[in-house]
MIGUVO-725290 format. One line per field, with one value per residue (C-alpha): residue number from 1; x, y, z; residue in one letter. Coordinates in pm, whole numbers, plus 50000, padded with zeros to 5 digits. Layout:
<recs>
k	[NUM ...]
u	[X ...]
v	[Y ...]
w	[Z ...]
r	[A ...]
</recs>
This chain:
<recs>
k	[1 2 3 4 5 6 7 8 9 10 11 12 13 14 15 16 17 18 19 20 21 22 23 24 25 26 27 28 29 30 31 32 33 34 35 36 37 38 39 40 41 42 43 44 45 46 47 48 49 50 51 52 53 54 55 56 57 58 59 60 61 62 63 64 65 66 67 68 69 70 71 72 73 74 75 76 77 78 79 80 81 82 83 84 85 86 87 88 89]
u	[90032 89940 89681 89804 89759 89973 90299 90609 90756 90432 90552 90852 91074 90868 90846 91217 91302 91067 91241 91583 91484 91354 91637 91867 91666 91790 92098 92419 92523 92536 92262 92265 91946 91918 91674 91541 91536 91160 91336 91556 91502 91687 91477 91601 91929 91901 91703 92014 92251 92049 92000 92342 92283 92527 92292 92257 92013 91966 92016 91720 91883 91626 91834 92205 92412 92589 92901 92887 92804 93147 93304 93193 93324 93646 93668 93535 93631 93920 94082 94099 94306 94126 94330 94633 94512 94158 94047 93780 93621]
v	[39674 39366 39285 39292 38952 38807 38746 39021 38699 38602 38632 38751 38549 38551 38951 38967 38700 38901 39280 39090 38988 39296 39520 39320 39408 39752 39714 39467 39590 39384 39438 39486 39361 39515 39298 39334 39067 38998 38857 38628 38288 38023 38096 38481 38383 38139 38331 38625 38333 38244 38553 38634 38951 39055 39077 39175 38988 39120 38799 38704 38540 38249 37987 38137 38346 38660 38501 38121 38393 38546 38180 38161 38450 38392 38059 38138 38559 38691 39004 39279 39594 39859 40183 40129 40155 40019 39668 39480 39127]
w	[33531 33739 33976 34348 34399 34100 34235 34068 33895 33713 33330 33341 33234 32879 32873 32963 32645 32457 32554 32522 32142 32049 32199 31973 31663 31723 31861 31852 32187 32484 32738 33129 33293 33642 33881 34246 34472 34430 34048 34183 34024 33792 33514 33502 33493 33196 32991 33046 32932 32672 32478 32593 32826 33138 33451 33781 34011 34384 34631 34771 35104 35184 35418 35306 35541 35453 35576 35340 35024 35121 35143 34828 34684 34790 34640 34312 34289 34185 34311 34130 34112 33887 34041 34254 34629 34475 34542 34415 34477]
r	[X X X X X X X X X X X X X X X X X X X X X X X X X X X X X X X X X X X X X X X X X X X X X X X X X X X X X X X X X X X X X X X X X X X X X X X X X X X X X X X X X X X X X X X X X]
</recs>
């Protein structure tokens, strides 16, 4: 637990390195980390690249529109098809 007035971000990307590295000592799975918006930042994502773990980040949209995130996904996603009638992006 955390004072109110430390911001949600304030050490996590060294407790989520540490979690990561221990996690690993008891399994050779690969790890899903889940994150709200309030964790949105470059230094998440490269410590889940780092130690190797899938993740899911909530967008924090700052500046970006709903509509250039979709421009983006179109030029970077690939379609996929994981039931006939079933499409994915």
């Amino acid at each position: 637990m955390r004072p109110g007035s430390d911001h949600s971000q304030k050490g996590t990307e060294a407790y989520l390195r540490q979690t990561l590295r221990y996690a690993r000592l008891m399994s050779d799975a690969t790890f899903l980390v889940r994150m709200d918006s309030g964790n949105d930042s470059l230094g998440n994502i490269k410590v889940c690249r780092q130690e190797k773990a899938h993740y899911i980040i909530k967008r924090n949209l700052r500046q970006e529109t709903p509509e250039e995130w979709m421009e983006i996904a179109r030029e970077c996603g690939e379609m996929e098809e994981p039931q006939p009638g079933k499409r994915n992006r």
